[in-house]
Each structure stands twice: as C-alpha cells, then as structure tokens.
N, CA, C and O atoms as a GROMACS GRO file, in nm:
protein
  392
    1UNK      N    1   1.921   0.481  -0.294
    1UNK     CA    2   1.977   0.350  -0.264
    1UNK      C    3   2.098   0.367  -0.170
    1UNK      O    4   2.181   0.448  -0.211
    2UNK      N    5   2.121   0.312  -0.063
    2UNK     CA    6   2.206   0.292  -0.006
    2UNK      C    7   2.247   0.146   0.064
    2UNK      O    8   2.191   0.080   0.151
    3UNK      N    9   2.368   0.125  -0.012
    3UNK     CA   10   2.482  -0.022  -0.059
    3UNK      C   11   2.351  -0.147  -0.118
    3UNK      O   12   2.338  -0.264  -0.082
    4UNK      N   13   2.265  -0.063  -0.221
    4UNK     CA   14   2.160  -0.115  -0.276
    4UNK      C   15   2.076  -0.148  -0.212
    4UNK      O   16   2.005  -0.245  -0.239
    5UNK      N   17   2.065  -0.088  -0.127
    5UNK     CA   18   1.939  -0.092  -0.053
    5UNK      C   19   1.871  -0.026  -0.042
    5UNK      O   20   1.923   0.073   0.010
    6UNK      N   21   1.698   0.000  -0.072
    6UNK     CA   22   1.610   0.127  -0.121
    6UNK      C   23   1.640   0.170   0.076
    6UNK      O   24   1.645   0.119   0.188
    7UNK      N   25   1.652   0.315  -0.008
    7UNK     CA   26   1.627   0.400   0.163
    7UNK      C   27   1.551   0.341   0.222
    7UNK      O   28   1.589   0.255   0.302
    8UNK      N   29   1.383   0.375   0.199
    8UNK     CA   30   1.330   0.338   0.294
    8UNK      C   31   1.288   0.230   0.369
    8UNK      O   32   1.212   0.224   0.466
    9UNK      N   33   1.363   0.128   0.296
    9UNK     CA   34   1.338  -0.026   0.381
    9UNK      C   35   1.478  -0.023   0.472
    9UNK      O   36   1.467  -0.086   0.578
   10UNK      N   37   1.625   0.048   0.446
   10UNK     CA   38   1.732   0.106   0.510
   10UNK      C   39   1.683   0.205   0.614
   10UNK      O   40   1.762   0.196   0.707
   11UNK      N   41   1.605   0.281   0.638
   11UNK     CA   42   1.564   0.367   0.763
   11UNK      C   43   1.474   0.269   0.842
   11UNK      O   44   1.491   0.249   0.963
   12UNK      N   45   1.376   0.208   0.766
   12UNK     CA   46   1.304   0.151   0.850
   12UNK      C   47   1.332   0.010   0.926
   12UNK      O   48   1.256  -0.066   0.985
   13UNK      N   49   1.492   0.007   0.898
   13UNK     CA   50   1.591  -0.136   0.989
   13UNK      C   51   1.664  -0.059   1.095
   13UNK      O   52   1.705  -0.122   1.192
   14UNK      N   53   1.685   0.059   1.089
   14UNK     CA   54   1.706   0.156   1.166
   14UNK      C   55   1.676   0.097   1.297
   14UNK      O   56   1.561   0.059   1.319
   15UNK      N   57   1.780   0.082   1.400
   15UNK     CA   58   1.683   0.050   1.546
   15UNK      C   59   1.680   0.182   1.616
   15UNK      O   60   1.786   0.246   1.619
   16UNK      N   61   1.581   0.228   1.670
   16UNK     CA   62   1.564   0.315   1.733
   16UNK      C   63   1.585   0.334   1.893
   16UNK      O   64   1.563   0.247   1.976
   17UNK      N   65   1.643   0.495   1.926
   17UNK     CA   66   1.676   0.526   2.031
   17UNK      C   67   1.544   0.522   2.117
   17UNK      O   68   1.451   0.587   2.069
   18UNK      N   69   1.520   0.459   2.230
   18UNK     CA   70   1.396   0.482   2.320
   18UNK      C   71   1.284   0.405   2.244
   18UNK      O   72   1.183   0.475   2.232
   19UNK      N   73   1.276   0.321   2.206
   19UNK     CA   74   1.210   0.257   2.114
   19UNK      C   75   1.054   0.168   2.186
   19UNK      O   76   0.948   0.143   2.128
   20UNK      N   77   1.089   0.145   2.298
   20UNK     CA   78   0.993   0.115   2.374
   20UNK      C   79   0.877   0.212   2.466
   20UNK      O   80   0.765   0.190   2.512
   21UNK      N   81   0.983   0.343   2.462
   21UNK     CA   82   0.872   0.521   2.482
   21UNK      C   83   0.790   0.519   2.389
   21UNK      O   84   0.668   0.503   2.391
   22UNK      N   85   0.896   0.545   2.264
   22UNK     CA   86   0.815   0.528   2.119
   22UNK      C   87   0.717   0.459   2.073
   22UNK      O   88   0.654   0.510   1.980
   23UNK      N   89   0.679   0.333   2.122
   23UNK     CA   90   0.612   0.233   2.088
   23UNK      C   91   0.482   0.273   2.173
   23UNK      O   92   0.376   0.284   2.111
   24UNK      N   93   0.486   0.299   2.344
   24UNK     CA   94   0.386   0.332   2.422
   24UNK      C   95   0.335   0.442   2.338
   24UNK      O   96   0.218   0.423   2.306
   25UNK      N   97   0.387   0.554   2.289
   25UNK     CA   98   0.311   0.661   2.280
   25UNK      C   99   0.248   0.637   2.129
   25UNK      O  100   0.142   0.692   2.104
   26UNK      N  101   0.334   0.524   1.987
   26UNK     CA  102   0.264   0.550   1.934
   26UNK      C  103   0.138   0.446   1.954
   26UNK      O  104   0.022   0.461   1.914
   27UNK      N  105   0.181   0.363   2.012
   27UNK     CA  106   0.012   0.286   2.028
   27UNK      C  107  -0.087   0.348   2.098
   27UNK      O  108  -0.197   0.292   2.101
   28UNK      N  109  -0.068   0.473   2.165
   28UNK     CA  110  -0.195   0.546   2.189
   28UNK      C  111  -0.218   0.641   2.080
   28UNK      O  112  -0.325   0.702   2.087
   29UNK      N  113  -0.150   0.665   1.991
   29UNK     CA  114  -0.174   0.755   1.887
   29UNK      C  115  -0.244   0.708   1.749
   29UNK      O  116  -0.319   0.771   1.674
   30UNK      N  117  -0.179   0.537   1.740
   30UNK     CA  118  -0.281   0.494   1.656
   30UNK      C  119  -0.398   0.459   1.751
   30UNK      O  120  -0.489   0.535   1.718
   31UNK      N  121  -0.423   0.410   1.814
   31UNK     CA  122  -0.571   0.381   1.925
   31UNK      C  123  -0.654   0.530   1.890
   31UNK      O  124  -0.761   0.524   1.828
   32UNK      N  125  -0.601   0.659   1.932
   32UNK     CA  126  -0.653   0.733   1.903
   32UNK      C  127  -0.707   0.820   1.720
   32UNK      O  128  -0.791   0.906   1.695
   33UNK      N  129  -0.612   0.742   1.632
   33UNK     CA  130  -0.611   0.757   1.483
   33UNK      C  131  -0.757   0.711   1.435
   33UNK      O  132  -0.848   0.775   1.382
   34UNK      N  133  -0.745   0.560   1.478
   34UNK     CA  134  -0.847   0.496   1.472
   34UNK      C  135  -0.968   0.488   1.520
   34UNK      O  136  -1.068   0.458   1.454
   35UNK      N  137  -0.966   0.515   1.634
   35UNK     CA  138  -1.110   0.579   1.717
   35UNK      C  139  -1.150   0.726   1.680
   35UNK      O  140  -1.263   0.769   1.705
   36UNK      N  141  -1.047   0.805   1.615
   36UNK     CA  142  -1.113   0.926   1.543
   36UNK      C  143  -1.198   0.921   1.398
   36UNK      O  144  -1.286   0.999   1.361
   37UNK      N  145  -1.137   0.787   1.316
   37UNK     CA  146  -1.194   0.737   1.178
   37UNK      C  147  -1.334   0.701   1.219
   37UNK      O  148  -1.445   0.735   1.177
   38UNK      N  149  -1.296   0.631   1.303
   38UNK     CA  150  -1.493   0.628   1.346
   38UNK      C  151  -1.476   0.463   1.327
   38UNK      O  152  -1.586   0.410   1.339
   39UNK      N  153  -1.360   0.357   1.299
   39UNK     CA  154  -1.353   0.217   1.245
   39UNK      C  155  -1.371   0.166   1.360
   39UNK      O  156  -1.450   0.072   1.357
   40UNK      N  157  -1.325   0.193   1.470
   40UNK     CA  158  -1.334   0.098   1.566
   40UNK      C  159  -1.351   0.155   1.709
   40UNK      O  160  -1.347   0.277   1.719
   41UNK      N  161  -1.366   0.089   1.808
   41UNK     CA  162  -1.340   0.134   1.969
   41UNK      C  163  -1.316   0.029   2.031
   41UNK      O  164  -1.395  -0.059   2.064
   42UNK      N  165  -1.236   0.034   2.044
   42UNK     CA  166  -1.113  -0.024   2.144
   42UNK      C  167  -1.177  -0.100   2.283
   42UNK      O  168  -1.235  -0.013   2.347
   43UNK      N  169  -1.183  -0.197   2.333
   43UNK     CA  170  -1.233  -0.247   2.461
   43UNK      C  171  -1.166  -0.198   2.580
   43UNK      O  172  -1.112  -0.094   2.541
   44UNK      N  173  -1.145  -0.209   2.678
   44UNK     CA  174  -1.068  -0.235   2.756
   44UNK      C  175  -1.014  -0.368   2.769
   44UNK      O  176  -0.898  -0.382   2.806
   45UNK      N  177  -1.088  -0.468   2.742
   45UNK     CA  178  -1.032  -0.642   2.728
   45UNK      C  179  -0.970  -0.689   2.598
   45UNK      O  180  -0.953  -0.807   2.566
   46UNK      N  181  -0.923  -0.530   2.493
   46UNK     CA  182  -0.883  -0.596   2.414
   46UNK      C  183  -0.725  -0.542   2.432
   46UNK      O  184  -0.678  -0.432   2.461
   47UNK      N  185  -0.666  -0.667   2.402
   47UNK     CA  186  -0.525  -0.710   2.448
   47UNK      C  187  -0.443  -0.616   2.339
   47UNK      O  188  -0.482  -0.578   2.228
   48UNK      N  189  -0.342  -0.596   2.395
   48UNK     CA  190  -0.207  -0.514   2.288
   48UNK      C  191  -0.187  -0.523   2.214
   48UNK      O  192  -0.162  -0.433   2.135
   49UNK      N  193  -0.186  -0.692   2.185
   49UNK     CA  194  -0.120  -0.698   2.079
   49UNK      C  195  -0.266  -0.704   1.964
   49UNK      O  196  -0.256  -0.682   1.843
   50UNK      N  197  -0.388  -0.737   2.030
   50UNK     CA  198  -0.484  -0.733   1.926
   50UNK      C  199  -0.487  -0.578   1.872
   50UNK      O  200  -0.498  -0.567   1.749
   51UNK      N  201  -0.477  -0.442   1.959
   51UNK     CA  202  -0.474  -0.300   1.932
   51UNK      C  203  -0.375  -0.309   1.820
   51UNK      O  204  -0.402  -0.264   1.708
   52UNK      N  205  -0.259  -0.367   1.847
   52UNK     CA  206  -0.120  -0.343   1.791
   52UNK      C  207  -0.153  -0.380   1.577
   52UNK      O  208  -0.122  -0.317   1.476
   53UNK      N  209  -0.227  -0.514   1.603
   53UNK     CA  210  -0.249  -0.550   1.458
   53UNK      C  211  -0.356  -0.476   1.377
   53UNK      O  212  -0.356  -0.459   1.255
   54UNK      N  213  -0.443  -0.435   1.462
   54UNK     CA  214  -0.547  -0.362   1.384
   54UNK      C  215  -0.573  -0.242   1.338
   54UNK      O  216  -0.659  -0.197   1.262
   55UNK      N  217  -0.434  -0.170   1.428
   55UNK     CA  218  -0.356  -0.046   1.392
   55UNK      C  219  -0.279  -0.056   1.284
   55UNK      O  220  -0.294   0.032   1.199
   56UNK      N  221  -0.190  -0.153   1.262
   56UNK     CA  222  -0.080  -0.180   1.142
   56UNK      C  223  -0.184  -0.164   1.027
   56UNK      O  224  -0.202  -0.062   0.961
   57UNK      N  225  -0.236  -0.258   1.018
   57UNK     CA  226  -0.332  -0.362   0.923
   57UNK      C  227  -0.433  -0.194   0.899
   57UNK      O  228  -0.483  -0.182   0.787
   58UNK      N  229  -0.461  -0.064   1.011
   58UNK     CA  230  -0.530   0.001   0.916
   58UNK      C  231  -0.444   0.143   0.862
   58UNK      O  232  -0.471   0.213   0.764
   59UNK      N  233  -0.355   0.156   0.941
   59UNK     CA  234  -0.260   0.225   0.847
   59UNK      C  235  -0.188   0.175   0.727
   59UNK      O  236  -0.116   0.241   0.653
   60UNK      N  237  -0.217   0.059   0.720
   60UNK     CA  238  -0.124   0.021   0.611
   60UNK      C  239  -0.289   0.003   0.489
   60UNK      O  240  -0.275  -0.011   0.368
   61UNK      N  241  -0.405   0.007   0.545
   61UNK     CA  242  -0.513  -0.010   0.461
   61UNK      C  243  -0.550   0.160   0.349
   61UNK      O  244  -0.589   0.176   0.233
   62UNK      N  245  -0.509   0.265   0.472
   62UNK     CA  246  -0.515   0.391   0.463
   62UNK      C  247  -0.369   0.444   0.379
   62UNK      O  248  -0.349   0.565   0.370
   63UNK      N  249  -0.279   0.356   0.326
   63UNK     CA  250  -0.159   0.400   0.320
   63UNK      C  251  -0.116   0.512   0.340
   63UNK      O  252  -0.089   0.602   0.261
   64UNK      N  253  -0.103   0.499   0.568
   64UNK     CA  254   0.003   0.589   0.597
   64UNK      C  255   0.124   0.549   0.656
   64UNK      O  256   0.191   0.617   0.733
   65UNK      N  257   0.156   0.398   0.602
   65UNK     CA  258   0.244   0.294   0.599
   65UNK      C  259   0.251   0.201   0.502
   65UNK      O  260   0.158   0.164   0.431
   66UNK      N  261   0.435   0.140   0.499
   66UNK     CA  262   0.416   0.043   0.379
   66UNK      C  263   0.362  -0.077   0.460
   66UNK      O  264   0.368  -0.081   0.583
   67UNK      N  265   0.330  -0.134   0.414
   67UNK     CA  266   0.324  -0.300   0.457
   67UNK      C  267   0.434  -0.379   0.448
   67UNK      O  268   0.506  -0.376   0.349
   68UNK      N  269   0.455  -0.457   0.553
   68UNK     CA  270   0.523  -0.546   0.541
   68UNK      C  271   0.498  -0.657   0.516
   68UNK      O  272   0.383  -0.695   0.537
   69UNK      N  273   0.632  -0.784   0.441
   69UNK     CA  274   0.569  -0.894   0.381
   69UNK      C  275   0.505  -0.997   0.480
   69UNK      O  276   0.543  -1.021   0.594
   70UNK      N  277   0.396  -1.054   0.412
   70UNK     CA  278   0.282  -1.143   0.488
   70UNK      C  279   0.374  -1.190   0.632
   70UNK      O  280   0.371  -1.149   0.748
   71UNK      N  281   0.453  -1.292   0.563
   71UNK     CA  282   0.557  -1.365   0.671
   71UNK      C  283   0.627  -1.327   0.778
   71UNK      O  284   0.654  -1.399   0.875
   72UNK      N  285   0.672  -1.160   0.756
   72UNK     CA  286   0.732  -1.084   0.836
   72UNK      C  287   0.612  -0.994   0.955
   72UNK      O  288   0.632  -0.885   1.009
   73UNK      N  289   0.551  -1.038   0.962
   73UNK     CA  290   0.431  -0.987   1.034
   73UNK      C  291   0.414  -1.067   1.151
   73UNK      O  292   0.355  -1.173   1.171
   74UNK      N  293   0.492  -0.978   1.236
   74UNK     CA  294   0.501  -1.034   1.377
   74UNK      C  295   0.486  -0.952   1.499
   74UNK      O  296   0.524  -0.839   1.468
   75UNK      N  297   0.449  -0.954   1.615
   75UNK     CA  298   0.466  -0.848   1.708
   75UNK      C  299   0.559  -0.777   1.747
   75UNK      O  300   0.536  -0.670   1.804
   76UNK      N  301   0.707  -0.832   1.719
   76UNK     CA  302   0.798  -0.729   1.704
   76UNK      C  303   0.843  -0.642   1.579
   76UNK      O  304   0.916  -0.543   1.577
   77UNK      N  305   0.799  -0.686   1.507
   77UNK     CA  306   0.844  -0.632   1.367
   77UNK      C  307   0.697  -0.558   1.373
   77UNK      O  308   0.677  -0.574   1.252
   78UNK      N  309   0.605  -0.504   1.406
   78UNK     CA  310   0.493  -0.414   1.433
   78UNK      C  311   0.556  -0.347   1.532
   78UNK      O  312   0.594  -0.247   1.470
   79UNK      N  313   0.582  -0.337   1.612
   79UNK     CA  314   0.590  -0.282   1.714
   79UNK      C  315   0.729  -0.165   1.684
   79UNK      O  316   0.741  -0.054   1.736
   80UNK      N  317   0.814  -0.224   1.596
   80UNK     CA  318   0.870  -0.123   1.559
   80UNK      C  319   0.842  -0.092   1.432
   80UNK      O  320   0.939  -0.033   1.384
   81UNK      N  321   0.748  -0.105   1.349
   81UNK     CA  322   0.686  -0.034   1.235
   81UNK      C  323   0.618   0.093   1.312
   81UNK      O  324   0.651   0.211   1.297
   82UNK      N  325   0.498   0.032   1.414
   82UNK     CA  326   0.474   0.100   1.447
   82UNK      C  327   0.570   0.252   1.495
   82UNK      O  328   0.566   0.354   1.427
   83UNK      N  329   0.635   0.242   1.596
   83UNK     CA  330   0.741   0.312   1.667
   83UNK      C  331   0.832   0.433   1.579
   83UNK      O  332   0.882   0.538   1.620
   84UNK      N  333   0.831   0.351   1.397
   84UNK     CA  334   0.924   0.430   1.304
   84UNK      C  335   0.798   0.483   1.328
   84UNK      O  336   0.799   0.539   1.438
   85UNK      N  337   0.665   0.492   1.260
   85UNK     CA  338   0.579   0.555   1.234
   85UNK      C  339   0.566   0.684   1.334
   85UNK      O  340   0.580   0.792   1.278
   86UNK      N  341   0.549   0.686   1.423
   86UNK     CA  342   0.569   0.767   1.529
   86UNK      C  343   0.670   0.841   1.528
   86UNK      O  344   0.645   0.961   1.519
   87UNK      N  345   0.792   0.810   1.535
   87UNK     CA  346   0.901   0.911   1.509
   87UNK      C  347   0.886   0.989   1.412
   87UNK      O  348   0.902   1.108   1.438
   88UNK      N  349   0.851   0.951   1.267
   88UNK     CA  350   0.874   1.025   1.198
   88UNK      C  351   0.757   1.160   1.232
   88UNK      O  352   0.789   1.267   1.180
   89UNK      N  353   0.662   1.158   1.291
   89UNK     CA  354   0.580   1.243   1.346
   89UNK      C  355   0.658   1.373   1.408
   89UNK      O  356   0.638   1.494   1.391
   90UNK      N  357   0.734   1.318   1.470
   90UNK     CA  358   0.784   1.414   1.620
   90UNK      C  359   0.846   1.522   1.554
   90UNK      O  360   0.820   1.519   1.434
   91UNK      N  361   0.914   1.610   1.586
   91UNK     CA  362   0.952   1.728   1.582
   91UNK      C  363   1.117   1.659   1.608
   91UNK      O  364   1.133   1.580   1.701
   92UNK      N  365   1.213   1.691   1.534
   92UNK     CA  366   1.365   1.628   1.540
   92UNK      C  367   1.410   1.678   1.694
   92UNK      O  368   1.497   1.613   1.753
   93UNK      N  369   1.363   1.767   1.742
   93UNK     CA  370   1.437   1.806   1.865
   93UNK      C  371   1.392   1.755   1.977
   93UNK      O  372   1.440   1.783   2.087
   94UNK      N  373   1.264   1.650   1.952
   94UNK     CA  374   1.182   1.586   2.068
   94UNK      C  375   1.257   1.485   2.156
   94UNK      O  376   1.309   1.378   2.125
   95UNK      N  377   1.251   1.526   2.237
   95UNK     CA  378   1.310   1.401   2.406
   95UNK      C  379   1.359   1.256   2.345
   95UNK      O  380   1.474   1.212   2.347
   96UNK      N  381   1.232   1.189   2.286
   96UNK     CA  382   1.223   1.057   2.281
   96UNK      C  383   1.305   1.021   2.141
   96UNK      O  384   1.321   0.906   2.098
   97UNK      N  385   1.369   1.178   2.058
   97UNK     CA  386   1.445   1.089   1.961
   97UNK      C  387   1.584   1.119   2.009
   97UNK      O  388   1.678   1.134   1.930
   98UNK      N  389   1.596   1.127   2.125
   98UNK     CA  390   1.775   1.139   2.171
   98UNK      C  391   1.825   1.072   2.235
   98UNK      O  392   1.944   1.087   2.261
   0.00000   0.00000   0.00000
C-alpha cells in the first residue's frame, strides 16, 4: 500500500516516460501476441483503435493484465494500460524507459 493505495493500481497511474514509443511498439507486440494465439488476424482496414480493444479485452481474457473498470475503458486509458504492459517487458536499461 502506498498512502493506501494498492501498489499496483499506484504504478499503473504512473505516467510514463516516452509513452507514445511505448504505446507504438506495444501495439505491435500485442498485434503480434495475438496473431501468434492463432485468435485473430488483423486486417489492414482494421483501425487502431479497433486493434487497440481487442488486444486489452484479450490480455485481460488471458490474464496477462488486470482489467479495468467497465466505465474506465477508454482509448486513452488503453493505450496506456497497454504501454505499462510493455514496459514492464523491457529490460530496465532499455532507451524507451529513460
């Protein structure tokens, strides 16, 4: 807990350094997560933000994310779910977390 607040909903308000690198690379990483499960393939006509929800919605199905509440489910509040998700991937000494 920190000032009663569970850590990890406290890291994940965290705004992040480079956050929009972060976001490009992890939306090709879930695109590619997901096209490795075998669930889906991706169009070329399908729009960002449709990639963006169907990525959340299956990491969070797979719990390798929490979910966020119904209401709070928006393209920016994905976009940096997504983005934490990704960081926590990287290696601490990587470019995009400095």
């Amino acid at each position: 807990m920190v000032l009663g607040i569970d850590k990890e909903l406290f890291d994940s308000m965290k705004k992040l350094k480079n956050e929009a690198a972060l976001f490009k690379e992890a939306l090709l990483a879930g695109i590619k997560y997901a096209e490795g499960r075998g669930v889906v393939e991706f169009e070329a006509t399908d729009s960002m933000s449709e990639k963006l929800l169907y990525i959340y919605r299956l990491l969070v199905y797979d719990k390798v994310i929490q979910a966020l509440p119904e209401d709070q489910v928006a393209e920016k509040a994905l976009r940096h779910k997504l983005a934490m998700w990704y960081s926590k991937q990287l290696p601490k000494d990587h470019p995009l977390l400095s």
